[in-house]
C-alpha positions in Angstrom: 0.0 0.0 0.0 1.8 3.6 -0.6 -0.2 6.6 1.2 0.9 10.2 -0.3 0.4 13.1 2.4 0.8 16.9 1.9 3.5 18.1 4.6 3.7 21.5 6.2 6.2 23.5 8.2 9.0 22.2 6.5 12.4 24.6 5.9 15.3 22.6 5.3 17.0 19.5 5.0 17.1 18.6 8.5 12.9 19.4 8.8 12.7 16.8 5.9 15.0 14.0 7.7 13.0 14.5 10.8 10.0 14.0 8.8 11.3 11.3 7.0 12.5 9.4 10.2 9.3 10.3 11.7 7.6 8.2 9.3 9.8 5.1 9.5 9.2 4.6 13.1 5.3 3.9 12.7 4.8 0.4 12.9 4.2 -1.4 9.4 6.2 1.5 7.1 8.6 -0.2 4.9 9.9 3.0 3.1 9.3 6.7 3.0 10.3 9.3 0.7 10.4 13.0 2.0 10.2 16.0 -0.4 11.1 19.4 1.1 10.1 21.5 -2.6 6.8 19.7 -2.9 5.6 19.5 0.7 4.7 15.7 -0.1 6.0 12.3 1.4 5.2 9.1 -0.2 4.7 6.4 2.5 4.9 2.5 1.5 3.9 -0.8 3.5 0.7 -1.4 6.2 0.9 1.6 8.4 -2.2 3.3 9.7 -2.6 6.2 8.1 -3.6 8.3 11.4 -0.2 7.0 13.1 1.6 8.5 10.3 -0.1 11.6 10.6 0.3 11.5 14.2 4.0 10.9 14.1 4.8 14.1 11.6 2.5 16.2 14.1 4.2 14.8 17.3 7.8 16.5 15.3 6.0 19.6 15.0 4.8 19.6 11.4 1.4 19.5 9.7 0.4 16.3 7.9 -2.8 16.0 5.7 -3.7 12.7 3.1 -3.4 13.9 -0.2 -6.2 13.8 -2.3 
């Protein structure tokens, strides 16, 4: 399964690696793909998609499912 979310609040390279990390530690994410110019990350394996968005807002960005 791949989930896309829009990301906000992000800067620089280290926002997107905290991002990015934030979304490998949610149980069932087998690879994510931060991108600081779009504002998207692409999110693949079994992860619930409100973890994910939990896990960007608990590093103090926004996280929405893209459309």
């Amino acid at each position: 399964m791949t989930v896309e979310l829009n990301i906000t609040g992000m800067s620089c390279g280290h926002c997107e690696k905290a991002v990015k990390s934030a979304l490998k530690s949610v149980s069932g994410v087998e690879n994510a793909e931060v991108n600081l110019s779009a504002g998207t990350a692409t999110v693949e394996g079994n992860a619930d998609v409100q973890a994910l968005i939990a896990a960007v807002t608990e590093e103090g960005y926004g996280a929405s499912l893209r459309n």
